[in-house]
N, C-alpha and C positions, 0 to 999 in steps of 0.2 A: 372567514370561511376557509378550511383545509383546501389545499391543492393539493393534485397527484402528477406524479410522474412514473412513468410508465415505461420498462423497455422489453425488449423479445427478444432474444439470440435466434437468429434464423435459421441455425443448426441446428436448434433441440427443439424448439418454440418455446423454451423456460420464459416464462414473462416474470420479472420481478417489478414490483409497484412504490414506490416509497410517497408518502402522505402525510402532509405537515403545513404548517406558514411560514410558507417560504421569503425571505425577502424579494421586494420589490425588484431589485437592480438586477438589468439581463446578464449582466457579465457574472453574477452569482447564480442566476438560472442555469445558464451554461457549464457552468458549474456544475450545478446537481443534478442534469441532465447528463453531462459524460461521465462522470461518477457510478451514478445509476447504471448506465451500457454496461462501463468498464466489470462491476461487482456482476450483475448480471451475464456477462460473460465469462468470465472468471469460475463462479459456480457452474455453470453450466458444462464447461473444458471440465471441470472434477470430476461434477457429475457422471459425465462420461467413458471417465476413465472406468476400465470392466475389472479388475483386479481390485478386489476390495480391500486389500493394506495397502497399495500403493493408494486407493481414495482416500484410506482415512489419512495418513501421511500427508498426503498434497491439500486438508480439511485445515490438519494439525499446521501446517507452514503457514498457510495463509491468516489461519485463526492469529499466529505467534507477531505476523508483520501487521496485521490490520493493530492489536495490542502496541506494536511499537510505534507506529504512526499516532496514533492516539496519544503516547506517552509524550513524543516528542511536539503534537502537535501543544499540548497541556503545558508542557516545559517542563517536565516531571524527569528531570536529568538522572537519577537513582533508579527510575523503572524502568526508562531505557537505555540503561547499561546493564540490569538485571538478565535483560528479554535480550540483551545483545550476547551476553555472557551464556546464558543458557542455551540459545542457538548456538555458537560457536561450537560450548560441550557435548550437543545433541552431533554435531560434526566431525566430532573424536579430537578437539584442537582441547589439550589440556589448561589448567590454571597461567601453566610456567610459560609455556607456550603466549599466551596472552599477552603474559608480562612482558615477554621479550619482544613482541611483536608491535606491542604498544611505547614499547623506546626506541623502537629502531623507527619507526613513526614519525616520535618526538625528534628523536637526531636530525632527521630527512627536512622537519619542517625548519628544526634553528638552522639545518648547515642553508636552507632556502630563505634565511628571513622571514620565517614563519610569520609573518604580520602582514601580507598580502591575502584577500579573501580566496578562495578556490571561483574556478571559473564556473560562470553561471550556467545552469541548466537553461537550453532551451524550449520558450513553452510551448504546451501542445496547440494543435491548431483549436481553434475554436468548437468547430461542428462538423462531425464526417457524417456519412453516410446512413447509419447505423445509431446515431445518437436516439434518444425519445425523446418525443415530443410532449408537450404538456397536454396531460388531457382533461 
């Protein structure tokens, strides 16, 4: 049987619902409950913005990063260099530009021993305030 998850932005009242079979495990619940806020929120701050090329702009960024998260969550290394590359140029940074930016990278990581991982992100807290609950 589908479950839903439900969240409200207390600013707009936008409720976004998402409904699916969800796994078992609460730490994946947790999961798709702050997820759910976080999108829900997120549209809602757009939504609100009153200027309507800056909405569609701040629609279009988001649309571009939710595309890149997907690509990288996939492993699809060729899309998200695409969608990384096409941002940059939506940013006026040219081809050459790139280029150079992306050796001066590489140098930075050999002259550091580039075979050290980067330091781990810390993760979010579990459950604020504001998460939804299952309903």
């Amino acid at each position: 049987m589908a479950e839903q998850y439900a969240a409200t932005d207390k600013r707009t009242g936008l409720e976004v619902s998402v409904t699916g079979d969800f796994p078992p495990h609460p730490d994946d619940r947790v999961r798709i409950a702050r997820t759910t806020t976080l999108f829900t929120r997120l549209i809602s701050t757009i939504l609100s913005t009153e200027n309507e090329t800056m909405r569609r702009e701040r629609f279009l960024a988001v649309e571009t990063q939710l595309e890149m998260a997907d690509a990288l969550i996939r492993e699809d290394m060729p899309e998200v260099q695409r969608l990384m590359r096409q941002t940059l140029e939506k940013m006026g940074i040219t081809p050459d530009q790139m280029d150079d930016l992306a050796k001066q990278i590489l140098d930075q990581l050999r002259e550091q021993g580039g075979d050290e991982p980067p330091d781990a992100l810390p993760p979010l807290d579990d459950r604020g305030p504001d998460d939804p609950q299952p309903v």
